[in-house]
Backbone bond lengths (Angstrom), bond angles and torsions (degrees), N, CA, C in turn:
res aa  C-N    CA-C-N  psi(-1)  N-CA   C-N-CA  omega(-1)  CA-C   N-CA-C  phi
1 X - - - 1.459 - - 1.516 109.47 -
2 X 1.295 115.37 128.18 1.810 122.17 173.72 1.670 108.86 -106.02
3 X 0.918 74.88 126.84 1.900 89.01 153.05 1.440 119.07 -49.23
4 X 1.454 122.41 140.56 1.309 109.17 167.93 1.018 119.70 -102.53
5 X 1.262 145.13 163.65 1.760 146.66 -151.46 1.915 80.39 -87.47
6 X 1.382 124.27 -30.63 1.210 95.96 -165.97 1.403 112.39 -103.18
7 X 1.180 123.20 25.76 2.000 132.77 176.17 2.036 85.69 -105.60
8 X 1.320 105.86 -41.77 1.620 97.51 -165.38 1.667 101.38 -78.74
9 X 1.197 123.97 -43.70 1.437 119.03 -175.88 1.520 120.07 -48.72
10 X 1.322 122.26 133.48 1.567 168.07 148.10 1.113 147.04 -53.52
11 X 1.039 124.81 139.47 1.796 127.41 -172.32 1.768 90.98 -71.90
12 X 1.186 107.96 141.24 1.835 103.57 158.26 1.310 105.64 -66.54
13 X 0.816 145.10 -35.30 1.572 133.37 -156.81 1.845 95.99 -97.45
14 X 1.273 129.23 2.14 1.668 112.90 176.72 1.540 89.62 -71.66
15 X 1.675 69.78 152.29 1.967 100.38 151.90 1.396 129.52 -51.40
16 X 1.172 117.75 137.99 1.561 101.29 172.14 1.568 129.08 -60.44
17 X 1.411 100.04 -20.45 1.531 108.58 179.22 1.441 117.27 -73.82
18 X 1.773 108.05 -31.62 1.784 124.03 170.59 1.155 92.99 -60.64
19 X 1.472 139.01 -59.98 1.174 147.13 -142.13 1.498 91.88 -73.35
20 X 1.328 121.58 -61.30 1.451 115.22 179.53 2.413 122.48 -46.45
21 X 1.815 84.98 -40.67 1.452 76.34 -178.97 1.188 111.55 -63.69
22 X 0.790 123.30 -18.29 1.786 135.08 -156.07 1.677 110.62 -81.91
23 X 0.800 115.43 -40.78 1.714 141.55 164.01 1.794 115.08 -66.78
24 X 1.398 107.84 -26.16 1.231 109.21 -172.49 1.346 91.69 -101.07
25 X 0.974 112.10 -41.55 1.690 108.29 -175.94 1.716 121.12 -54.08
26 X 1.398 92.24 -24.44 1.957 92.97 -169.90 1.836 87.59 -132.73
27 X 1.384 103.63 47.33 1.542 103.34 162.16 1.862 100.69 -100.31
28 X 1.348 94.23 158.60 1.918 86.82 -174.57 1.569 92.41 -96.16
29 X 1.634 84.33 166.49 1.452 116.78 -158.76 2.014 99.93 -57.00
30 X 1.189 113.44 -15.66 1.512 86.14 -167.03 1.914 107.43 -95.67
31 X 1.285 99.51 4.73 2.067 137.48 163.90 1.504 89.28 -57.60
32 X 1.183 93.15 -99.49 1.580 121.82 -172.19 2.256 102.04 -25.01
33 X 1.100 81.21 -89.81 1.502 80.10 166.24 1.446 139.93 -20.55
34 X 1.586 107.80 -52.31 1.508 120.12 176.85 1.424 96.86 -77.41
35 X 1.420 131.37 -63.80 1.417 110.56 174.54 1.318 141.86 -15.64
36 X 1.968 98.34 -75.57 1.329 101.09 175.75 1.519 121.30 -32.89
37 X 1.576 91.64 -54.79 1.771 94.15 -172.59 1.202 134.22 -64.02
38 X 1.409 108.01 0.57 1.532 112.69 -172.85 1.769 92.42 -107.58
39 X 1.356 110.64 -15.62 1.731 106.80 -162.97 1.973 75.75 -95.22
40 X 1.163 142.55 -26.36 1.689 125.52 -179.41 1.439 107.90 -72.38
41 X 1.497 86.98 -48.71 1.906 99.91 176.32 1.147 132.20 -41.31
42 X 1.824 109.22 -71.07 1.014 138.34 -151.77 1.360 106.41 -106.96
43 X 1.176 110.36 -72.05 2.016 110.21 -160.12 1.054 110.22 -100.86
44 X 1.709 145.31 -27.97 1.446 108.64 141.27 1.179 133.66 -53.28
45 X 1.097 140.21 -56.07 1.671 117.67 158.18 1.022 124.40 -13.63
46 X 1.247 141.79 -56.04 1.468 153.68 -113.41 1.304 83.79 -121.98
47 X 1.382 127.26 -66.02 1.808 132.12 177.12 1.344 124.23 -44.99
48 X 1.548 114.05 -36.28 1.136 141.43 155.08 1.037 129.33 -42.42
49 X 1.875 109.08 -54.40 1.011 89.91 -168.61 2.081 102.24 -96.85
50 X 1.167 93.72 10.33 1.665 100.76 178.92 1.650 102.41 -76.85
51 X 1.335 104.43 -44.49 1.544 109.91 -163.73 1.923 94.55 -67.13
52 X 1.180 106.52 -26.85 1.763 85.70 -162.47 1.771 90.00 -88.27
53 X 1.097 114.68 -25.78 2.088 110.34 171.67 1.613 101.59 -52.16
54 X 1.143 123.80 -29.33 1.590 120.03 -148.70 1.645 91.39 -94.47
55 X 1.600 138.44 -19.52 0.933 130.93 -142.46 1.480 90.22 -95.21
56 X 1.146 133.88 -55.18 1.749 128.42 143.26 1.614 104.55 12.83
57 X 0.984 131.01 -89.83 1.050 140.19 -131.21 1.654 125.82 105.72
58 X 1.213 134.93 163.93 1.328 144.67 172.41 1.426 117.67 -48.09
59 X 1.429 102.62 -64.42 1.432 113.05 -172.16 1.401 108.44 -66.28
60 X 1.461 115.54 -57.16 1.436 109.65 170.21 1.599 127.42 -46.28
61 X 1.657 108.49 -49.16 1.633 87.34 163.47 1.722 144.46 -54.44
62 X 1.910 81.80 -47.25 1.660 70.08 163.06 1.654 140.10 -69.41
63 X 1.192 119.11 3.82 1.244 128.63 -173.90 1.352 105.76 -77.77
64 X 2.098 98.69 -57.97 1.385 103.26 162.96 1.519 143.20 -49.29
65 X 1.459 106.96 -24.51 1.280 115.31 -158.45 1.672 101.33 -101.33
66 X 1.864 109.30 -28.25 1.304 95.56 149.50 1.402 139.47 -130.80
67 X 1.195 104.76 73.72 1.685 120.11 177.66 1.615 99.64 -79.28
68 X 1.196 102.98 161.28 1.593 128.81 -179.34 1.741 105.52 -52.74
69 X 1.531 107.91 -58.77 1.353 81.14 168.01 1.036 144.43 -95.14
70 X 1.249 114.55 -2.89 2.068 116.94 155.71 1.128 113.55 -80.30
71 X 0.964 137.86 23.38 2.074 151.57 159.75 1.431 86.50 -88.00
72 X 1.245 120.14 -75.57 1.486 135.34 169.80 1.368 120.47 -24.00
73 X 1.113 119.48 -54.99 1.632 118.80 178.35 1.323 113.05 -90.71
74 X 1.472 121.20 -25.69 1.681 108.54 168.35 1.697 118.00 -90.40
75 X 1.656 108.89 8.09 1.557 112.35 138.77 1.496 120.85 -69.66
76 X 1.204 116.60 -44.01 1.761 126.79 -178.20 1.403 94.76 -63.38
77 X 1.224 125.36 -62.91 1.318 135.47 -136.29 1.843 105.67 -67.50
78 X 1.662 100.54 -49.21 1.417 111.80 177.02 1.797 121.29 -95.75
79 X 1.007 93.47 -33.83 1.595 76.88 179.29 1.533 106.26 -84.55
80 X 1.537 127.65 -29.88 1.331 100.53 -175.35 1.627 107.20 -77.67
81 X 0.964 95.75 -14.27 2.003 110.08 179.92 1.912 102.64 -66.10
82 X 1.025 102.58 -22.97 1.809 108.47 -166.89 1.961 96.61 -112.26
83 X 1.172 124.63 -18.68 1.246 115.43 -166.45 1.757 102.48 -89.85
84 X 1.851 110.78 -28.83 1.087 119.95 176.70 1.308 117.78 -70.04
85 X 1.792 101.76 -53.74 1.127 111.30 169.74 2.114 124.98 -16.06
86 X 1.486 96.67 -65.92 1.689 129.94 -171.74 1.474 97.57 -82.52
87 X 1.834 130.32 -12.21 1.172 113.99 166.41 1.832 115.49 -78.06
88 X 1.454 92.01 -42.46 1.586 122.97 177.86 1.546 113.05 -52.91
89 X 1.933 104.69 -33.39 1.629 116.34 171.13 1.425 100.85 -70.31
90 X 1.320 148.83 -62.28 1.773 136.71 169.43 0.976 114.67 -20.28
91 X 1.648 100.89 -80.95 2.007 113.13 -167.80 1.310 120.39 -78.54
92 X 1.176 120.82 -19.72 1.465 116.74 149.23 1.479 123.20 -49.43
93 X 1.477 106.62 -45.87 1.419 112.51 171.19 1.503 123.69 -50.12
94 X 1.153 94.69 -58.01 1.692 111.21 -177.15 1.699 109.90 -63.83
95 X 1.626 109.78 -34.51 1.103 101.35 172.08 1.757 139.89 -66.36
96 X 1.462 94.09 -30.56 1.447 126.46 156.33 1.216 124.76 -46.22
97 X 1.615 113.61 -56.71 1.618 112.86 170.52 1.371 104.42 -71.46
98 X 1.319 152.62 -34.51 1.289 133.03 -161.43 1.901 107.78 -86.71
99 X 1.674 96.66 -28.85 1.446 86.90 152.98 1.227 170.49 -68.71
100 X 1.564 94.80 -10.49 1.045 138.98 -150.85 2.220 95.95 -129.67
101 X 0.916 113.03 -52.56 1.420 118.99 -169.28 1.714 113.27 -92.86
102 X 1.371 122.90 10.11 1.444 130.54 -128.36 1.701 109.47 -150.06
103 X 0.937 150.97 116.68 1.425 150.44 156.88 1.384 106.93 -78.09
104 X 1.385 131.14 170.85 1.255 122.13 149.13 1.550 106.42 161.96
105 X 1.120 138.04 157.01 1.287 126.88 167.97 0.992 131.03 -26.97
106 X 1.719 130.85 152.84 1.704 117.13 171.41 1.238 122.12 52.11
107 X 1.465 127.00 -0.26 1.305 131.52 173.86 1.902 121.62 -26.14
108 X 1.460 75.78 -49.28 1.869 93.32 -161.79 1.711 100.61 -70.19
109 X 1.301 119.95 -48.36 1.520 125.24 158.26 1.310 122.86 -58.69
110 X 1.341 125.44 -27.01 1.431 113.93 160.05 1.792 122.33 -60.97
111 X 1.269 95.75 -38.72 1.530 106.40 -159.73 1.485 96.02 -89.49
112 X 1.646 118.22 -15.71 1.454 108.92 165.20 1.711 117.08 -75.68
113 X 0.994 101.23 -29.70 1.665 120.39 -171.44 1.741 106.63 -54.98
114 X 1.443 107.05 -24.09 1.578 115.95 -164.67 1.345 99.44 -74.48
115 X 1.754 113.49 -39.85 1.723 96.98 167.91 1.659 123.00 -89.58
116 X 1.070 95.12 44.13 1.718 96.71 173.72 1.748 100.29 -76.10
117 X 1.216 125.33 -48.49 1.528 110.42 -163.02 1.951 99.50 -62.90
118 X 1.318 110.45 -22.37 1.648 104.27 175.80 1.303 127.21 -73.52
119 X 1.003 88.92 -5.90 1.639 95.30 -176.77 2.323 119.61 -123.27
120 X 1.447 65.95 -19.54 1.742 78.24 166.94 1.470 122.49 -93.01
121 X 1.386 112.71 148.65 1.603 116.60 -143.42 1.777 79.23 -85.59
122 X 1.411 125.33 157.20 1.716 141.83 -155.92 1.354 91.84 -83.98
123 X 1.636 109.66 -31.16 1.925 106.77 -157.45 1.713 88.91 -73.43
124 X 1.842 110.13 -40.97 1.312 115.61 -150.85 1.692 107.16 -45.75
125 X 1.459 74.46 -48.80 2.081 105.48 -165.94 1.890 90.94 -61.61
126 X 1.141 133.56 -21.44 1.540 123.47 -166.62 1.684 94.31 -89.81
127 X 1.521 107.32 -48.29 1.463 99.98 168.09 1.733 132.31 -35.10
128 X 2.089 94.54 -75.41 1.112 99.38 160.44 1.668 133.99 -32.53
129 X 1.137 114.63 -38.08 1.675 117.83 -163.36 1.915 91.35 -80.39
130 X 1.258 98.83 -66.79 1.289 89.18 167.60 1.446 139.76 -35.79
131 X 0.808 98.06 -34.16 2.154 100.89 -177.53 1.499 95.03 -74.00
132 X 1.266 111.46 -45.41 1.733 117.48 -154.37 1.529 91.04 -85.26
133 X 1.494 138.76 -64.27 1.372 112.65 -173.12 1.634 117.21 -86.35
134 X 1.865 132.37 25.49 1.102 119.46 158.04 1.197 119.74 -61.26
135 X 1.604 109.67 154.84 1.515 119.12 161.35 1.839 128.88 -22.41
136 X 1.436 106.44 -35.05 1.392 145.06 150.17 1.605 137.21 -43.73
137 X 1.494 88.80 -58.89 1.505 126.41 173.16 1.502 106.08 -37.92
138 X 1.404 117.92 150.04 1.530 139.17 144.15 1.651 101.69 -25.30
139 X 1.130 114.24 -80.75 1.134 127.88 177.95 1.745 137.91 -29.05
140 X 1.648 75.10 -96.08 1.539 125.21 165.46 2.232 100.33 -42.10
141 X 1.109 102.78 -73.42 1.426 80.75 159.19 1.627 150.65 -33.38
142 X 1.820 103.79 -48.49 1.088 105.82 168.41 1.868 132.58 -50.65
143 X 1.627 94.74 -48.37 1.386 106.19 164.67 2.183 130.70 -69.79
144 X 1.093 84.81 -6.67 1.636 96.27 -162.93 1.169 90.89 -74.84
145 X 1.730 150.45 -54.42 1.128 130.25 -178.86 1.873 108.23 -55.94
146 X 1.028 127.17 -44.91 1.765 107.17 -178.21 1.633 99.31 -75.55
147 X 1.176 132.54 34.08 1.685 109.86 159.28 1.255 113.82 100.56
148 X 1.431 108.24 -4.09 2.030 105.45 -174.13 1.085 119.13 -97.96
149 X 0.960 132.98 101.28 1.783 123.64 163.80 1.294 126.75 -86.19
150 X 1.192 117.21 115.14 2.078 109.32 -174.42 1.438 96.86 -97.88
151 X 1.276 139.71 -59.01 0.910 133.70 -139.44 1.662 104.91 -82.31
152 X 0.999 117.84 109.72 2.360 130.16 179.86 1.452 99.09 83.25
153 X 1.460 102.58 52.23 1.396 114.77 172.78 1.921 99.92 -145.26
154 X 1.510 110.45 157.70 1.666 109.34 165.11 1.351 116.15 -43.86
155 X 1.285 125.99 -46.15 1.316 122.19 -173.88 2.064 110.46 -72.68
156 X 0.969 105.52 -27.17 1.031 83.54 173.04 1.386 129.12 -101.06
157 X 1.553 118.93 14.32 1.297 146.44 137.25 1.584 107.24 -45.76
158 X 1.801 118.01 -44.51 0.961 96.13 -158.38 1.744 105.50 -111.26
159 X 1.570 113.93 19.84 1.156 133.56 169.58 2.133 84.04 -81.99
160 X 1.182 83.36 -86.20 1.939 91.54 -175.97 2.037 99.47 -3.12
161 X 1.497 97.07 -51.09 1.832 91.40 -153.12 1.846 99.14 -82.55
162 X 1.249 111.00 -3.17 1.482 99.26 -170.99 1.585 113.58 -99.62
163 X 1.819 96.92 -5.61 1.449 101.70 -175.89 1.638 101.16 -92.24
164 X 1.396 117.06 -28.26 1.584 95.24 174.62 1.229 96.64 -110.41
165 X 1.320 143.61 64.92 1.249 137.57 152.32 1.716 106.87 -118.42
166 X 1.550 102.66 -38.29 1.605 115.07 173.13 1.535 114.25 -22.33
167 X 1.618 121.06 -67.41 1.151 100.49 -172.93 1.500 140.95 -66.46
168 X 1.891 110.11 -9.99 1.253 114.90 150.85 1.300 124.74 -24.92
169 X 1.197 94.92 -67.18 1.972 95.54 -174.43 1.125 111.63 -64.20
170 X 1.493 122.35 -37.46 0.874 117.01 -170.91 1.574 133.53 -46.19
171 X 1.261 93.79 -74.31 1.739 117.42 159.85 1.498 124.08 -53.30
172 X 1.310 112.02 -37.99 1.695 115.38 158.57 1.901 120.86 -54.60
173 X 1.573 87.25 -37.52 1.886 80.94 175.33 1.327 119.61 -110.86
174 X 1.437 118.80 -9.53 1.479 114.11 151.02 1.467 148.68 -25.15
175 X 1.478 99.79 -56.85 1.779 116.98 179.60 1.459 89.48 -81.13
176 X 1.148 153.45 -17.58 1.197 119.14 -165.07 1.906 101.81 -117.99
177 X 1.758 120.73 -13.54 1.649 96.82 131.06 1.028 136.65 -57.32
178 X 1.512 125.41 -30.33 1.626 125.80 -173.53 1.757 113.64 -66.71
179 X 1.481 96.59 -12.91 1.634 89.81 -171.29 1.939 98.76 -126.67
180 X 1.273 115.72 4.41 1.591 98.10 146.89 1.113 130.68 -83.45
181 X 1.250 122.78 148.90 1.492 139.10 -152.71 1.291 106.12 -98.65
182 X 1.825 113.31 117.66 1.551 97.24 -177.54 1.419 121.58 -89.45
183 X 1.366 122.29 31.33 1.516 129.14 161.10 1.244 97.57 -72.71
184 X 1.669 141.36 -57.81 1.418 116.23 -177.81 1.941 103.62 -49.27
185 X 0.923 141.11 -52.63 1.483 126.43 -154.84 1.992 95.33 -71.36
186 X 1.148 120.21 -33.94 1.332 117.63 -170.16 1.767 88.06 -76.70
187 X 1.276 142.35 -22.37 1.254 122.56 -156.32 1.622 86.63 -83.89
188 X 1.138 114.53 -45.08 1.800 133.81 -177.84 1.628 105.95 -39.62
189 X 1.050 102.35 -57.16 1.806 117.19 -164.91 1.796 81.91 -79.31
190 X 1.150 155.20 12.52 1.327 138.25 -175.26 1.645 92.93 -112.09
191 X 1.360 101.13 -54.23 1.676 104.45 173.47 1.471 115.62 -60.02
192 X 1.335 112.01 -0.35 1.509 102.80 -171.93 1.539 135.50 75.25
193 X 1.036 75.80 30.49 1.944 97.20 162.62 1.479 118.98 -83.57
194 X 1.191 126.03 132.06 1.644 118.16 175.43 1.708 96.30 -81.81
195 X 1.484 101.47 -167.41 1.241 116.04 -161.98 1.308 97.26 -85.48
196 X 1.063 153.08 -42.84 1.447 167.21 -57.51 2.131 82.69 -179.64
197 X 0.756 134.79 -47.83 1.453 143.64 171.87 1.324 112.50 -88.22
198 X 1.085 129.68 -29.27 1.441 132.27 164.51 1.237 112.31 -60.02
199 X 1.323 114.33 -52.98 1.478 110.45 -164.77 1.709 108.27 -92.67
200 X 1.361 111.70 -6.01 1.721 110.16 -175.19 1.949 101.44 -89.47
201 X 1.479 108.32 -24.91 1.366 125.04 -167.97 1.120 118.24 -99.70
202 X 1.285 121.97 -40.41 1.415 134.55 -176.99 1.845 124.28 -121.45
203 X 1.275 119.22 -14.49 1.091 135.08 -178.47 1.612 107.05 -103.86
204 X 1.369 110.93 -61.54 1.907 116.67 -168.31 1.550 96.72 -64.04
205 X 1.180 120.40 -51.19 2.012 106.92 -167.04 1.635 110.92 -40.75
206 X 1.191 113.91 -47.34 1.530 122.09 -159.40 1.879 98.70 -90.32
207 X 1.457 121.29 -5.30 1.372 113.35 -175.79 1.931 97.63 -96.54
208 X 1.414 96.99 -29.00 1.060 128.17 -174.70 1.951 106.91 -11.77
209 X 1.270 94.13 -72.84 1.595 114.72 -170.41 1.733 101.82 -59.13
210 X 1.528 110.13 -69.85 1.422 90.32 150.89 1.209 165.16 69.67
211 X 1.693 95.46 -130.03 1.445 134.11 -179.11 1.560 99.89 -87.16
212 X 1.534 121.09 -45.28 1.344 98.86 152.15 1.431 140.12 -66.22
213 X 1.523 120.45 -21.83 0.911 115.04 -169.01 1.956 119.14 -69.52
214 X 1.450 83.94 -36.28 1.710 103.01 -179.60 1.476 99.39 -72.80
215 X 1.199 128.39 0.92 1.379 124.19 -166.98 1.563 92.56 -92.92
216 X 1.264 103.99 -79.13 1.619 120.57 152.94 1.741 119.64 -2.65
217 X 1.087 104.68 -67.95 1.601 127.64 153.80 1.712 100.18 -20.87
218 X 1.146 94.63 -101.89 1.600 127.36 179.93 1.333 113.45 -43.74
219 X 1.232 123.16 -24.99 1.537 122.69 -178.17 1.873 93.42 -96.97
220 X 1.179 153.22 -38.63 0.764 139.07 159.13 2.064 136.75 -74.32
221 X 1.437 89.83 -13.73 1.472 98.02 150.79 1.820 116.82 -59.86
222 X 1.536 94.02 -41.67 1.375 76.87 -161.18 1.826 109.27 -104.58
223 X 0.933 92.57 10.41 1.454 115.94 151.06 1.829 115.91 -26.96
224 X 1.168 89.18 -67.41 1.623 132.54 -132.61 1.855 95.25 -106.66
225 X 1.687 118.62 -35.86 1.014 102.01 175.41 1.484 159.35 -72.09
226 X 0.998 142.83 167.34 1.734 140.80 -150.02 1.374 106.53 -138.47
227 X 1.501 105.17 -80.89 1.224 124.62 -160.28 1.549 122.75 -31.43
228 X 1.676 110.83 -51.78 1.470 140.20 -160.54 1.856 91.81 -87.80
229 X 1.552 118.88 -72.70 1.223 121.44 -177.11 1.322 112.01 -59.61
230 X 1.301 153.35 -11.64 1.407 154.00 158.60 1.442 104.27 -51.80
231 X 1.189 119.30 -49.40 1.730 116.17 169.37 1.026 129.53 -103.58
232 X 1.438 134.08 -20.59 1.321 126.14 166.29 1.899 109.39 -70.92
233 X 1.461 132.30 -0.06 0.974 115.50 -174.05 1.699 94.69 -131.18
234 X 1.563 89.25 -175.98 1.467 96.43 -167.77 1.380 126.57 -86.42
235 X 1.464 105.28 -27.46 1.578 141.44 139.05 2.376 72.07 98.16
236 X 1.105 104.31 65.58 0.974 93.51 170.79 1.595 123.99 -121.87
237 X 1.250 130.18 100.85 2.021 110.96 -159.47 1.124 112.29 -56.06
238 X 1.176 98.52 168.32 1.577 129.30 -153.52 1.557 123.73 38.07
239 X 1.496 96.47 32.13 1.521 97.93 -179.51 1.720 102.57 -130.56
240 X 1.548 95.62 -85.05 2.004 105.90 176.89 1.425 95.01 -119.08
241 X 1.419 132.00 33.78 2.230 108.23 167.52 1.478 99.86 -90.07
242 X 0.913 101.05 129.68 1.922 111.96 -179.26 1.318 94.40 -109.64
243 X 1.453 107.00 155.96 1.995 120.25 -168.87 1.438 101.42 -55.09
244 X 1.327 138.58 -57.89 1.130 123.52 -169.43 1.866 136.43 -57.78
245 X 1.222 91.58 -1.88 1.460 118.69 -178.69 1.560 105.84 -108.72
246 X 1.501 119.55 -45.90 1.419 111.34 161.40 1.477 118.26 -58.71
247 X 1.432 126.78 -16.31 1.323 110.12 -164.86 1.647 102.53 -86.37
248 X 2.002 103.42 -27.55 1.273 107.55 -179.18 1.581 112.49 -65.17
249 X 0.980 112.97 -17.41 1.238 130.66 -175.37 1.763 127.17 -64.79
250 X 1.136 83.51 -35.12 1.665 128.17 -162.27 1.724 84.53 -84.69
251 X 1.160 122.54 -85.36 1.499 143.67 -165.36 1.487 98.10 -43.92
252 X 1.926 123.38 -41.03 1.289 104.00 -174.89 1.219 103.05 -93.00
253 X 1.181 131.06 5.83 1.533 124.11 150.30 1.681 115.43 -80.54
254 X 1.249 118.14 29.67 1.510 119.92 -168.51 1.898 121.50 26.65
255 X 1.465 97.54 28.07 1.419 105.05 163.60 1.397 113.22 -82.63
256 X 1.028 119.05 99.57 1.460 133.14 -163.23 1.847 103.38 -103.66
257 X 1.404 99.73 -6.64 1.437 106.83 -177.10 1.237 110.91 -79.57
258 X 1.846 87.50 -77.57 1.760 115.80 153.37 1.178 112.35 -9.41
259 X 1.698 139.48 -93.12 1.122 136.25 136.32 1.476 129.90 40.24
260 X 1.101 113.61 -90.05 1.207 147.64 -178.91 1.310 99.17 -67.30
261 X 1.090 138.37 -76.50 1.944 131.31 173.11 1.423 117.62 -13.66
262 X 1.876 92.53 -63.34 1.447 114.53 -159.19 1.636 105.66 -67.39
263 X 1.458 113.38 -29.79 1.544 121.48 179.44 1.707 115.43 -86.78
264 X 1.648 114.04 -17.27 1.396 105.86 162.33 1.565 121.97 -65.19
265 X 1.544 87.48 -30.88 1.668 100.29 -158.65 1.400 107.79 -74.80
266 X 1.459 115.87 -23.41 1.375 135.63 176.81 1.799 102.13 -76.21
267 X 1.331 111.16 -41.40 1.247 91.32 -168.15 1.878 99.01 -93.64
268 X 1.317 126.41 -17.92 1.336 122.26 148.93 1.858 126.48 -26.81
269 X 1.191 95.33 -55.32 1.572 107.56 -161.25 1.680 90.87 -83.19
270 X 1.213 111.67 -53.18 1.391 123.25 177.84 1.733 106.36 -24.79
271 X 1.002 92.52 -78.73 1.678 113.68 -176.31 1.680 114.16 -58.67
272 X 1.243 116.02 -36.24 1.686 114.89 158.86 1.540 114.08 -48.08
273 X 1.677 95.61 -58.13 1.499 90.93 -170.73 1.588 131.94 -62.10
274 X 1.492 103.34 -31.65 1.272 123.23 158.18 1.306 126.66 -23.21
275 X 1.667 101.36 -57.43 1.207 138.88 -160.75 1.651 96.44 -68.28
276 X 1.200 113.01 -62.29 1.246 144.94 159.10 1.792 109.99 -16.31
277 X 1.150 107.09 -65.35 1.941 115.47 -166.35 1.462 71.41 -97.58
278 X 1.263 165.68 -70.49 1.642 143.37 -157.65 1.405 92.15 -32.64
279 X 1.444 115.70 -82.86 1.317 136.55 -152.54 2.005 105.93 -30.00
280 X 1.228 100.10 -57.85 1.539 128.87 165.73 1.385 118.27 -48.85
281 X 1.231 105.35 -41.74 1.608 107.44 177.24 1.508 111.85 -89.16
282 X 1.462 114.61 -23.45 1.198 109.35 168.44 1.633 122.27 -85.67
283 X 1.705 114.36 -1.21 1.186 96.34 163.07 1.212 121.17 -104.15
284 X 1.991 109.21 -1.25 1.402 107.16 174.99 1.576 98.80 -52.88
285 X 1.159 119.74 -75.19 1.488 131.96 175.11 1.763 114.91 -6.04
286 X 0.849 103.88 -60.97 1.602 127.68 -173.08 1.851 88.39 -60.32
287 X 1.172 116.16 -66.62 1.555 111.96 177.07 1.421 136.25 -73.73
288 X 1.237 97.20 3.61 1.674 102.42 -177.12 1.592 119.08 -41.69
């Protein structure tokens, strides 16, 4: 449904703000609709929660926003959140083509198995990770005689973020092997391309967008997570407390201010970085 130039047209001399009601008023219903829901959803919250950071004052936020240990947790928070992310961009990949390129037993249960972290409760998965990489652990044992400990350590914070971030990629780069055509790779291998050139030349440009996008995905999942890293780590600063655990932290100290800083600043950086792999993904696009 369109608007007609003559429900939207205007006095020259209105306000821009008349001018705005005026437009909203004879926008069609499926306008109206998506709005609201993004202004319940999305940007009151978000205004909200800006307006109650701002009530501080300046000086006080920044004090809050950079103390020793929230420097500390938005090191934890983003780079191990971004290192998983770009680990999860590989093996996601690889996992994708063999699902996708591959027959083999159990197929259909493997490829169901990839949404297990979506459907499994965050605390469950913090449990699980824990048992399996303690000192104790399946795992976590094997490595404990050479010196490694994952489990209530950063790294295993940053095991926690790669297991529910995985299926991002996954499913982001899936549908779009299933629908390239392998006459381009057979036309490749005719000209005499190896495999290894096929897929860096003719295969990666078009996965390209993607592999970031699920990255993107996954780097802001794990952004954001609690459930899993609350128990697999030690939640100790300056070691493994990541922001989302300081903020809980914050709240049962009825710092409601505190709080609020540490979660702008999160959703500040959040949204740069975003901004950041868009920017990238939109010029993979542009270069395909």
């Amino acid at each position: 449904m369109v608007v007609s130039s003559q429900q939207t047209s205007s006095a020259p001399g209105d306000s821009p703000w008349k001018v705005f009601l005026h437009s909203l008023i004879h926008m069609p219903w499926t306008w109206r609709i998506m709005l609201s829901y993004l202004a319940l959803m999305l940007f009151l919250p978000t205004a909200a929660m800006l307006a109650k950071s701002l009530t501080i004052g300046p000086a006080e936020f920044w004090r809050i926003a950079t103390s020793p240990i929230a420097l500390s947790t938005y090191d934890v928070t983003f780079t191990t959140s971004l290192a998983a992310a770009l680990i999860d961009g590989l093996f996601g990949l690889l996992i994708a083509w063999v699902l996708v390129r591959y027959d083999f037993p159990l197929k259909r249960l493997i490829d169901a198995s990839i949404d297990l972290p979506f459907a499994l409760p965050t605390a469950v998965a913090g449990l699980t990770l824990a048992t399996v990489y303690s000192e104790n652990g399946w795992i976590g044992s094997l490595v404990a005689p050479l010196g490694i400990k994952i489990a209530f350590t950063r790294l295993g914070v940053g095991i926690a973020m790669m297991f529910i971030s995985l299926p991002f990629v996954v499913r982001t780069v899936q549908p779009v092997l299933m629908q390239m055509e392998r006459e381009t790779e057979e036309a490749a291998w005719s000209l005499g391309a190896s495999s290894w050139q096929t897929f860096w030349r003719v295969l990666l440009p078009p996965l390209f967008p993607a592999i970031l996008t699920g990255i993107a995905l996954g780097f802001s999942r794990a952004v954001g997570e609690y459930g899993s890293t609350v128990i697999v780590s030690s939640n100790t600063p300056f070691k493994d407390l990541i922001a989302p655990i300081l903020i809980f932290q914050r709240l049962e100290q009825y710092d409601y201010a505190g709080a609020t800083v540490i979660g702008m600043v999160l959703l500040i950086i959040s949204l740069l970085m975003l901004l950041v792999i868009n920017f990238i993904q939109a010029w993979g696009k542009r270069y395909d």
